[in-house]
C-alpha positions as a Markdown table, in Angstrom:
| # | Residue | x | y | z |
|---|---|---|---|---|
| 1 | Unk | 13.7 | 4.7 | -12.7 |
| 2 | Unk | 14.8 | 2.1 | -10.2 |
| 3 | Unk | 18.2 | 3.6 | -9.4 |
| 4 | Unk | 16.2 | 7.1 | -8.5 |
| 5 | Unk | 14.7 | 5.8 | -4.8 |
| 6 | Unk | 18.2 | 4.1 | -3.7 |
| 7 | Unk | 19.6 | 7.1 | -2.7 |
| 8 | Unk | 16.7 | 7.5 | 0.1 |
| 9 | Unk | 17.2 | 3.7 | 1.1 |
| 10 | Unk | 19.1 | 3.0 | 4.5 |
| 11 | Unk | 20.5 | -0.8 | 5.3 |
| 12 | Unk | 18.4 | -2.5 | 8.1 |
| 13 | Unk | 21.6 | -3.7 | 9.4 |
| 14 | Unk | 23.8 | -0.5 | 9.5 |
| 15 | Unk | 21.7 | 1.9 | 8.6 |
| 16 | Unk | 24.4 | 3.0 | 6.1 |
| 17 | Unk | 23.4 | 4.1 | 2.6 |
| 18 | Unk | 22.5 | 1.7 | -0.4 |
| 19 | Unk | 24.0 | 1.6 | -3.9 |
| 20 | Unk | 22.6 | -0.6 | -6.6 |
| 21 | Unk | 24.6 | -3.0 | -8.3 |
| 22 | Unk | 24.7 | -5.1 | -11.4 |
| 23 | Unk | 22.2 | -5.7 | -14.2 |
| 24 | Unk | 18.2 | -7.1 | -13.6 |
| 25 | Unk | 18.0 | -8.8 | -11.3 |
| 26 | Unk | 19.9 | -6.4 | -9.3 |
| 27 | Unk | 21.6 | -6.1 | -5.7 |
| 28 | Unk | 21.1 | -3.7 | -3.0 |
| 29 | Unk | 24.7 | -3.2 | -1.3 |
| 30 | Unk | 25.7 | -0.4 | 1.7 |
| 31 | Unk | 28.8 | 1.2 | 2.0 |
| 32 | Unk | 29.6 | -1.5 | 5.3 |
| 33 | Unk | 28.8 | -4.4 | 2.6 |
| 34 | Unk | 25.7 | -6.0 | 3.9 |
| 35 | Unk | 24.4 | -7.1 | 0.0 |
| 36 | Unk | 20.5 | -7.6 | -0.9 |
| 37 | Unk | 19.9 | -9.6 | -4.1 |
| 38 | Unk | 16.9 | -9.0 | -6.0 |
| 39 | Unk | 14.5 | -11.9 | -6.5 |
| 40 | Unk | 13.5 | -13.0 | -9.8 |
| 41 | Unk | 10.6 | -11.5 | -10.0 |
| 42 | Unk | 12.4 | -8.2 | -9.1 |
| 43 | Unk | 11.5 | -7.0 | -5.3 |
| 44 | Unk | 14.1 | -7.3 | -2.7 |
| 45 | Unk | 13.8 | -8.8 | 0.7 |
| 46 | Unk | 15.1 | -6.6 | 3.5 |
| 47 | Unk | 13.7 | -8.1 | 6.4 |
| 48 | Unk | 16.8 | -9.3 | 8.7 |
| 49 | Unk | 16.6 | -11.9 | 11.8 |
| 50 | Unk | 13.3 | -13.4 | 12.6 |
| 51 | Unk | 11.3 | -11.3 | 9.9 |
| 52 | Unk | 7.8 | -10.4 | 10.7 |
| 53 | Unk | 4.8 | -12.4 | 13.4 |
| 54 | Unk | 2.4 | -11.0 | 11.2 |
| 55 | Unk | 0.2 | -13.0 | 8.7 |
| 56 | Unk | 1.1 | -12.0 | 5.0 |
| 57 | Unk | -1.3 | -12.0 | 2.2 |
| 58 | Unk | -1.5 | -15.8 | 0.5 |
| 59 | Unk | -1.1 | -16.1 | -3.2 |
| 60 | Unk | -4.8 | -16.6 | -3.5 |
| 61 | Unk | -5.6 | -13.8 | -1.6 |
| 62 | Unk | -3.5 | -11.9 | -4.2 |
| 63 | Unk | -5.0 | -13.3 | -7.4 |
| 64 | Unk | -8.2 | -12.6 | -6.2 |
| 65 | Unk | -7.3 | -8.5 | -5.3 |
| 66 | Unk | -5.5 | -8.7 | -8.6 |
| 67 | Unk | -8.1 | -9.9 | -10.6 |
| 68 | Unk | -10.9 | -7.6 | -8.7 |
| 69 | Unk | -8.6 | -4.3 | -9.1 |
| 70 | Unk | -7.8 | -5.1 | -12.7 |
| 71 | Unk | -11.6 | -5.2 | -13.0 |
| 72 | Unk | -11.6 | -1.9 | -12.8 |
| 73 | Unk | -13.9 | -1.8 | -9.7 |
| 74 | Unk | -12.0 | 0.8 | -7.5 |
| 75 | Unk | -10.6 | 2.9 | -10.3 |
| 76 | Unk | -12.2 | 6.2 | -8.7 |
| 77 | Unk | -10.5 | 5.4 | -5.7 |
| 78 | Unk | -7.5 | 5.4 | -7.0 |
| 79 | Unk | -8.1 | 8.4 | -9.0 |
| 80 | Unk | -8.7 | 10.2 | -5.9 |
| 81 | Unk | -5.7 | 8.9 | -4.0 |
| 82 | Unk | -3.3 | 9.9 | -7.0 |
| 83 | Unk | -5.0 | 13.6 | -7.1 |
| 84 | Unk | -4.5 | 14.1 | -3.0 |
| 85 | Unk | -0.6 | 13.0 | -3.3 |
| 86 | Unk | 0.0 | 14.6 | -6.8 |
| 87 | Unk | 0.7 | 18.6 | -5.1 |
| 88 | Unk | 3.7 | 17.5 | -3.3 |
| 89 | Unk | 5.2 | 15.1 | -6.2 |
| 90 | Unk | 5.1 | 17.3 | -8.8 |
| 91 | Unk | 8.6 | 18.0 | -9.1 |
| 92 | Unk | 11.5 | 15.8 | -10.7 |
| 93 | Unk | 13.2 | 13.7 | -8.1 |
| 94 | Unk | 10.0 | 13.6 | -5.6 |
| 95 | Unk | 9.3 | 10.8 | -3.8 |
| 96 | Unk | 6.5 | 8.8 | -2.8 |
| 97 | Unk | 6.1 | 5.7 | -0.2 |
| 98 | Unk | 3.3 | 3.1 | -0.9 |
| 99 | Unk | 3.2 | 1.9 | 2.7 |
| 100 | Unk | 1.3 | -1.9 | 2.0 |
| 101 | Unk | 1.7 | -1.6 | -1.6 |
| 102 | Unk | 0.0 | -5.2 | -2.1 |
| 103 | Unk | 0.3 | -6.0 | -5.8 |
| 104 | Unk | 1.1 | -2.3 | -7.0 |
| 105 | Unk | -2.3 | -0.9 | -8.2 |
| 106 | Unk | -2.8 | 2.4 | -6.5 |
| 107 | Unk | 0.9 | 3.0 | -6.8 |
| 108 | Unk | 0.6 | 3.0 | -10.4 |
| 109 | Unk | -1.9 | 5.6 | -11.1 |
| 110 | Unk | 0.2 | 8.1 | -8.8 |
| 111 | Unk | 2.8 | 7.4 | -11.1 |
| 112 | Unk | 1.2 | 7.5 | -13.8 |
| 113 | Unk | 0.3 | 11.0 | -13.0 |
| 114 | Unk | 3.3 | 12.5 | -11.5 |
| 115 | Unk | 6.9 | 12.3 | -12.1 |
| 116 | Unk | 8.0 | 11.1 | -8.5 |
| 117 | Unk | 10.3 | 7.9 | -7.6 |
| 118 | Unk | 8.6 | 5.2 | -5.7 |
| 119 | Unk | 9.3 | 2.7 | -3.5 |
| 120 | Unk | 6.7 | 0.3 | -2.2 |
| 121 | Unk | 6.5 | -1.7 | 1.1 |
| 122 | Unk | 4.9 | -4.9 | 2.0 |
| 123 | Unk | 5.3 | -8.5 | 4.2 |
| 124 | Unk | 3.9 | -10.2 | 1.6 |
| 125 | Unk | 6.1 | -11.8 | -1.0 |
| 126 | Unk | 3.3 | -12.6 | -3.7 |
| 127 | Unk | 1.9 | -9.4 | -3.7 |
| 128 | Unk | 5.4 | -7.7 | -4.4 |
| 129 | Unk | 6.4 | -10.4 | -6.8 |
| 130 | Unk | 2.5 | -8.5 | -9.2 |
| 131 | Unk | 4.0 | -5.4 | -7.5 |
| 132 | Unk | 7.2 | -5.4 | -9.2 |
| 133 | Unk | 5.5 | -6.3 | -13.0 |
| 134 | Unk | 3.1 | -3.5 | -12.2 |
| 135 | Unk | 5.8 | -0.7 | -10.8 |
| 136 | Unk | 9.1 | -2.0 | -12.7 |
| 137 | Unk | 10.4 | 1.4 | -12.1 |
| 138 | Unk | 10.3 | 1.4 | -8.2 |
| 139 | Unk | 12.1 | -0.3 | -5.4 |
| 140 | Unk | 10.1 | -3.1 | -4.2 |
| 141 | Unk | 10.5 | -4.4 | -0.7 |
| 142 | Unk | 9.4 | -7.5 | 1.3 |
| 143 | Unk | 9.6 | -5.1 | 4.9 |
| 144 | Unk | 7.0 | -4.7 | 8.0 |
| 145 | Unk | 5.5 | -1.5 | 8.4 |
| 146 | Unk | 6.0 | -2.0 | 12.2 |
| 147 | Unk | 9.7 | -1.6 | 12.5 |
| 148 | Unk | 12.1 | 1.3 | 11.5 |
| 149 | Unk | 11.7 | 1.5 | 7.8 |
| 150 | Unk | 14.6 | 1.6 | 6.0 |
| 151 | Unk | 14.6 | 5.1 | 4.6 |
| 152 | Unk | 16.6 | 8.0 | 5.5 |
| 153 | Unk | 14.9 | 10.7 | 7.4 |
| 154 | Unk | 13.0 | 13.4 | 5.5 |
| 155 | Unk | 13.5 | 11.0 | 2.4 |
| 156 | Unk | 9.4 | 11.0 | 1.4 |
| 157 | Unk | 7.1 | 13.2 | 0.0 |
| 158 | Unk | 4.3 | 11.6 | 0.1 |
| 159 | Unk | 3.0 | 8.2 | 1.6 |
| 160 | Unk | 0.6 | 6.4 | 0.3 |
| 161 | Unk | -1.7 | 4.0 | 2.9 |
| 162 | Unk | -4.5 | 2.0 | 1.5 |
| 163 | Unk | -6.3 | -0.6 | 4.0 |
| 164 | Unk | -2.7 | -1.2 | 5.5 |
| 165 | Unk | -0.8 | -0.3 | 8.9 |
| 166 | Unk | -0.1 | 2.7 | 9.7 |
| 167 | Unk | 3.2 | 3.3 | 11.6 |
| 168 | Unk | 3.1 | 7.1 | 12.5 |
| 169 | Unk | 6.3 | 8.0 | 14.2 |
| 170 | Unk | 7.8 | 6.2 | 11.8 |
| 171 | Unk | 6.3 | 7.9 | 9.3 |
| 172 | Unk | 6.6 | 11.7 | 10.5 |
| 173 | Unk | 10.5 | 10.7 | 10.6 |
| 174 | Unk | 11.1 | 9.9 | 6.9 |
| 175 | Unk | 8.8 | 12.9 | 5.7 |
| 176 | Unk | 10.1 | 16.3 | 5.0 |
| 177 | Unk | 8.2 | 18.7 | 5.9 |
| 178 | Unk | 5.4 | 19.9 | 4.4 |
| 179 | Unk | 4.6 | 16.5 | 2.6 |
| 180 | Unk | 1.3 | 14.6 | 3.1 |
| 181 | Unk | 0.0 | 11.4 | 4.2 |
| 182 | Unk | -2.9 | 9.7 | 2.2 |
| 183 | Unk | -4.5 | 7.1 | 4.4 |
| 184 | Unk | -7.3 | 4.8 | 2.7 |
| 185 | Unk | -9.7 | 3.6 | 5.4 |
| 186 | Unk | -13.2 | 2.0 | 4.7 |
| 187 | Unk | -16.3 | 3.3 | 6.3 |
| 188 | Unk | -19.6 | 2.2 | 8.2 |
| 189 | Unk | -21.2 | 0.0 | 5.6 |
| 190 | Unk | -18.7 | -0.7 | 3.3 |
| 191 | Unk | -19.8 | -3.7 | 0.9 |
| 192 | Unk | -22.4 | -4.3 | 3.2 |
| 193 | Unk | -24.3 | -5.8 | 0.4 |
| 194 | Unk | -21.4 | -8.5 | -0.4 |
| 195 | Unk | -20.4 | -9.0 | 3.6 |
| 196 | Unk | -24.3 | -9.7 | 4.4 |
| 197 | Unk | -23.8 | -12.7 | 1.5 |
| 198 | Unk | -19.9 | -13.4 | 2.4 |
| 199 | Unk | -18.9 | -13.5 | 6.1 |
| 200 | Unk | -16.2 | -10.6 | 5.4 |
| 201 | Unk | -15.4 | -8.8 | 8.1 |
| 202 | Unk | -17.6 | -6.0 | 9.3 |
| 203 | Unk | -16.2 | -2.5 | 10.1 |
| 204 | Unk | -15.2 | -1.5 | 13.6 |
| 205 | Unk | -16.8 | 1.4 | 15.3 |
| 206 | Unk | -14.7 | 4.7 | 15.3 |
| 207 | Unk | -12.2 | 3.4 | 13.0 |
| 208 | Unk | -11.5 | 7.1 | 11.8 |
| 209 | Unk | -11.4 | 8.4 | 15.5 |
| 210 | Unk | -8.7 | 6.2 | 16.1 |
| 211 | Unk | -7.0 | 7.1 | 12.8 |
| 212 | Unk | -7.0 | 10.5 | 14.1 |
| 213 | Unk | -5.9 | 10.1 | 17.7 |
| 214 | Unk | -3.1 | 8.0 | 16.5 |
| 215 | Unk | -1.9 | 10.6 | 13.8 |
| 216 | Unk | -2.4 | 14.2 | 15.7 |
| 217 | Unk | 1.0 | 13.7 | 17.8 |
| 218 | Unk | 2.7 | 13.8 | 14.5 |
| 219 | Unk | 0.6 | 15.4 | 11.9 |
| 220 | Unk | -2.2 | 18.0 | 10.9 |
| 221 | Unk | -5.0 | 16.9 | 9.8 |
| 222 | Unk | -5.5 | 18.7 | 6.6 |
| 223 | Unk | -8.7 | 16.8 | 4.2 |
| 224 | Unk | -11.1 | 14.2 | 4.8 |
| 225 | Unk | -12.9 | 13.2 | 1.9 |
| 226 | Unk | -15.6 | 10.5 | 1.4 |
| 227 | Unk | -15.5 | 8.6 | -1.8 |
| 228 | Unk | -18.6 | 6.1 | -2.2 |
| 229 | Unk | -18.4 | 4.2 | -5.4 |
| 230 | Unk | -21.4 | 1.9 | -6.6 |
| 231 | Unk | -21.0 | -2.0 | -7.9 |
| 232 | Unk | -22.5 | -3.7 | -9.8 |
| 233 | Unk | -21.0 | -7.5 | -9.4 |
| 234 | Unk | -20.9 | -10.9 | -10.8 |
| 235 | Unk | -20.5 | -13.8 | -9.1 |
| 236 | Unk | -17.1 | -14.0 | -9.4 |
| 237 | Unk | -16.2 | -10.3 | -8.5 |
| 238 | Unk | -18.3 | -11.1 | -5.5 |
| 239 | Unk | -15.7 | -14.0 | -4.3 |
| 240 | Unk | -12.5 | -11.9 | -5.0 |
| 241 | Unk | -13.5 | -8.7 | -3.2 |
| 242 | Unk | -14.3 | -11.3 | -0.5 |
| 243 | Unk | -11.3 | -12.9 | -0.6 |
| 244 | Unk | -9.1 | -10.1 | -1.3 |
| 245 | Unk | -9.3 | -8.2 | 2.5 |
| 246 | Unk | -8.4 | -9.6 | 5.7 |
| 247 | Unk | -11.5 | -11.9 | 5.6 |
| 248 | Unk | -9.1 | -14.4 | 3.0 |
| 249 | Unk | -7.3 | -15.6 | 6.3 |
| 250 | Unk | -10.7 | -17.4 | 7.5 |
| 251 | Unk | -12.7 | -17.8 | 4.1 |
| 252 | Unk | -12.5 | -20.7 | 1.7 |
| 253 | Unk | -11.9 | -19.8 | -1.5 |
| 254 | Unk | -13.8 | -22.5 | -3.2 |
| 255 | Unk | -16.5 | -22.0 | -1.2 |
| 256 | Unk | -16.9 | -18.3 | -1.6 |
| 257 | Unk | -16.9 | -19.5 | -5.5 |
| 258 | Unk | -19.6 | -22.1 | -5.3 |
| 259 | Unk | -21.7 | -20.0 | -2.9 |
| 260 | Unk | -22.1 | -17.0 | -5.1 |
| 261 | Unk | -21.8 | -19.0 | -8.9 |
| 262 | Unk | -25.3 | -17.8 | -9.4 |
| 263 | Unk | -24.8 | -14.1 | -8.4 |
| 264 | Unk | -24.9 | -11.8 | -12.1 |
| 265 | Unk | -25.6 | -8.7 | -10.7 |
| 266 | Unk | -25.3 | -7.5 | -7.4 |
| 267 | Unk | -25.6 | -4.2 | -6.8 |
| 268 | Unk | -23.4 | -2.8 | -3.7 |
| 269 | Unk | -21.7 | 0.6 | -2.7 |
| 270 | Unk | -17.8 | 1.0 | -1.9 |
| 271 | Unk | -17.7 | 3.3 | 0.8 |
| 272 | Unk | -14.2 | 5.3 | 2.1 |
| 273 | Unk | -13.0 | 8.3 | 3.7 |
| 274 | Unk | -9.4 | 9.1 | 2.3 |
| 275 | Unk | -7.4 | 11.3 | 5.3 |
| 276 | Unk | -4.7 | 13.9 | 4.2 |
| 277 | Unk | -2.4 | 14.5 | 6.6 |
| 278 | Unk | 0.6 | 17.0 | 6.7 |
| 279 | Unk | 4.4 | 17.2 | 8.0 |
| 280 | Unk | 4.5 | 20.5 | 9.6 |
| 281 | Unk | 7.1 | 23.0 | 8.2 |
| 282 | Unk | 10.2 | 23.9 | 10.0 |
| 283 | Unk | 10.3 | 20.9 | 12.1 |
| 284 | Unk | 13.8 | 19.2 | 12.6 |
């Protein structure tokens, strides 16, 4: 339910505890008073003075991941995230953080297999506004990654990361011990089928090396797993998966369209390494 993550919510202003108030659509209010009103769609907008620099998601870019995920393309992937969170949310009253939740997806088969409360994280309004139909039951936030999130400390047990920011101090602070961090990253080659067609963006080199680096002050690295799933794709699938990444910022739409129309089968391979990491035990 909704009213199970507040508890673990902090006020970006005070940093003082949240309380829910009202009916749908609800308000977030501290104990100091600072009050958050839902938006209609249901996600709430935490993000205080200038907001974010960074570039959200458009709504196209959205209804083009939508469309793809619903697809069913990347269902094994998020198989295989829900099964690496599911050992430390398999008690009543767990908790798990979708860190760049986009429109809800991967969130939704963790809870679909676990009991835990959610609350999901992004800078993109459109997303959140799919998120929130998707995840009804869990808080929805317009927030960037980059600043202090607005969780208590040792609130998590699990965070969720797929193709987003990671933030890792952050992080460690708002995980008890002994959870785990999931983190989605795609590998050398991924879609290379659909980016030689597409212009998408190609994969840097050492992606995971800096993953690691970035992560070991903080964490242990406990699993590394590579998941590569094959595709076959129409023309249309080919356009959204385009569109859907970082690539949508600099790709038409309508071109993308036009310039695969004639695609019916492409066969490609979804390649990823999903990273486990854990909160050591006994830290303060």
């Amino acid at each position: 339910m909704l009213s199970d993550a507040v508890p673990s919510l902090r006020c970006p202003v005070c940093q003082g505890p949240f309380g829910l108030r009202g009916a749908a659509p609800f308000s977030l209010k501290c104990v100091a008073g600072h009050n958050f009103d839902a938006a209609k769609q249901g996600y709430f907008n935490l993000l205080t003075g200038k907001g974010t620099v960074f570039e959200a998601d458009t709504a196209e870019m959205v209804a083009a991941r939508n469309e793809f995920l619903g697809g069913g393309h990347y269902a094994p992937l998020a198989d295989a995230i829900a099964r690496l969170a599911a050992p430390v949310l398999s008690e009543p009253g767990s908790l798990v953080l979708d860190a760049g939740t986009g429109t809800g997806h991967y969130l939704h088969t963790v809870l679909e297999r676990t009991p835990a409360a959610a609350i999901g994280i992004d800078i993109s309004k459109f997303a959140l506004r799919r998120a929130a139909r998707m995840n009804p039951g869990a808080i929805n936030l317009v927030w960037d990654i980059w600043r202090p999130l607005p969780l208590a400390d040792h609130a998590v047990d699990a965070i969720i990361v797929v193709f987003a920011p990671r933030n890792p101090p952050e992080f460690a602070r708002v995980l008890r011990p002994g959870g785990r961090v999931v983190v989605v990253t795609p590998r050398n080659g991924h879609l290379k089928e659909i980016a030689d067609r597409t212009g998408m963006l190609s994969i840097e080199p050492g992606k995971d090396e800096r993953l690691a680096e970035s992560m070991q002050e903080f964490f242990t690295a406990a699993d590394s797993v590579q998941l590569d799933v094959p595709l076959t794709l129409n023309g249309r699938d080919i356009a959204d998966v385009a569109f859907m990444g970082p690539a949508g910022h600099h790709l038409e739409r309508s071109v993308l369209l036009t310039s695969t129309a004639a695609e019916s089968s492409v066969r490609a391979i979804a390649k990823f390494t999903l990273s486990v990491f854990t909160a050591p035990e006994g830290r303060s």
